[in-house]
C-alpha positions in Angstrom: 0.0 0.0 0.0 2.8 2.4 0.8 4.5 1.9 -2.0 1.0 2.2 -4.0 0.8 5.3 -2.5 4.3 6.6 -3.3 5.0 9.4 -5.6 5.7 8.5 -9.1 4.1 5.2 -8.4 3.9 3.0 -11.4 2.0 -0.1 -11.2 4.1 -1.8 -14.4 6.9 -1.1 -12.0 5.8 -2.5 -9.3 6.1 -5.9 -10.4 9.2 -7.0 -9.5 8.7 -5.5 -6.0 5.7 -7.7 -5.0 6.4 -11.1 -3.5 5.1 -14.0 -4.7 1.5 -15.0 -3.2 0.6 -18.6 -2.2 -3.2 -19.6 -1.5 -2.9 -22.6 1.0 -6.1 -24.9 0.8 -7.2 -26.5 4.0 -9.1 -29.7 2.3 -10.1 -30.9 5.9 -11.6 -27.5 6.7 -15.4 -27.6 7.3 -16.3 -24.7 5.0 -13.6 -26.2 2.5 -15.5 -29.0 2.2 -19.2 -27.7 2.0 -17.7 -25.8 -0.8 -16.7 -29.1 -2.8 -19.9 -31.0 -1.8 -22.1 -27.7 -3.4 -19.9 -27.6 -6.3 -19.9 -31.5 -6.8 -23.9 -31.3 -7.1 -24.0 -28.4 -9.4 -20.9 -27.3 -10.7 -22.5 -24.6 -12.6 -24.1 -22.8 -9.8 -23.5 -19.2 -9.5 -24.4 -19.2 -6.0 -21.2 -21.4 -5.9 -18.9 -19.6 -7.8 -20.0 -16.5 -6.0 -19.3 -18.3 -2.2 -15.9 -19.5 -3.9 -15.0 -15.9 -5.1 -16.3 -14.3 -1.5 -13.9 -17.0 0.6 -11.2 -16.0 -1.3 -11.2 -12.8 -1.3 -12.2 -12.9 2.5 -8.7 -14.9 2.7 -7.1 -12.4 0.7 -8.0 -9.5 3.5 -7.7 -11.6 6.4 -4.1 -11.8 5.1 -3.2 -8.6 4.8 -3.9 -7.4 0.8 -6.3 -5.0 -0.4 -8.4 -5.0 -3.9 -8.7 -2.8 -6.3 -12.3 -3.0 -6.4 -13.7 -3.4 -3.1 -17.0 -2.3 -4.2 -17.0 -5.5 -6.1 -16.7 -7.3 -2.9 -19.0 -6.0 -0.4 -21.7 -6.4 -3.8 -20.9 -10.2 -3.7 -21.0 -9.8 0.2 -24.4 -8.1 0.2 -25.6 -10.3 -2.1 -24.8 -12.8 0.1 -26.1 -11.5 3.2 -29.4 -10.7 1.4 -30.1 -14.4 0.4 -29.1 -15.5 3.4 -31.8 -13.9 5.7 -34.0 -14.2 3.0 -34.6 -10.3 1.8 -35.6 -9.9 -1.6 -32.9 -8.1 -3.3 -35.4 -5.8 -5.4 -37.1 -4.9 -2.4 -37.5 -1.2 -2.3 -36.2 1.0 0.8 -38.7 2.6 3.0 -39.3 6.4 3.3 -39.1 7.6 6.8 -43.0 8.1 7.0 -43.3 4.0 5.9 -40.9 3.6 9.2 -42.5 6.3 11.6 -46.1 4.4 10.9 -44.8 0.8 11.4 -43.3 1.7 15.1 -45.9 1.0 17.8 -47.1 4.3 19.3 -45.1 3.7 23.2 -47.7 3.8 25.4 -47.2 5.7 29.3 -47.0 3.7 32.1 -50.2 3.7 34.2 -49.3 5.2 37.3 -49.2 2.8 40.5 -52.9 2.8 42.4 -52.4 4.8 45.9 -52.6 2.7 48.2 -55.2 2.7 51.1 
């Protein structure tokens, strides 16, 4: 990133400067293998190639880099998040009068009866 962010920067000279990434595959890990059991069943799935792309590039943050389109990311992540709890991603956003009328009105308390 510093170096990114160096004057004169050039990214066709930046090259030689990076060090050369690994991605180390756990096979035994539990995610890992939901991954190849969804993949084995429909390897066409784009839910599946969108859960592969989002683990790695949640692996690629975790260990340190950055993308060059992170709005890329949190769209995949979104997307993700969305079908998981089941929200329809067309689903328009309320105005603040939809919100205001779908909060119960708080009632008082009623005060404690004196007692006798």
């Amino acid at each position: 990133r510093i170096m990114k962010a160096q004057a004169l920067s050039d990214d066709s000279k930046m090259g030689y400067m990076r060090g050369r990434k690994t991605l180390e595959i756990n096979p035994r890990h539990p995610l890992v293998r939901a991954l190849r059991e969804k993949a084995e069943e429909d390897p066409e799935s784009p839910e599946t190639k969108e859960l592969a792309v989002v683990m790695f590039e949640t692996a690629m943050l975790e260990s340190g880099f950055s993308f060059d389109t992170p709005k890329d990311f949190a769209g995949r992540l979104f997307s993700l998040v969305t079908k998981t709890m089941g929200v329809d991603a067309d689903a328009p956003v309320l105005t603040d009068e939809e919100i205001d009328a779908s909060i119960p009105e708080k009632k008082e308390p009623e005060p404690d009866p004196e007692p006798e």
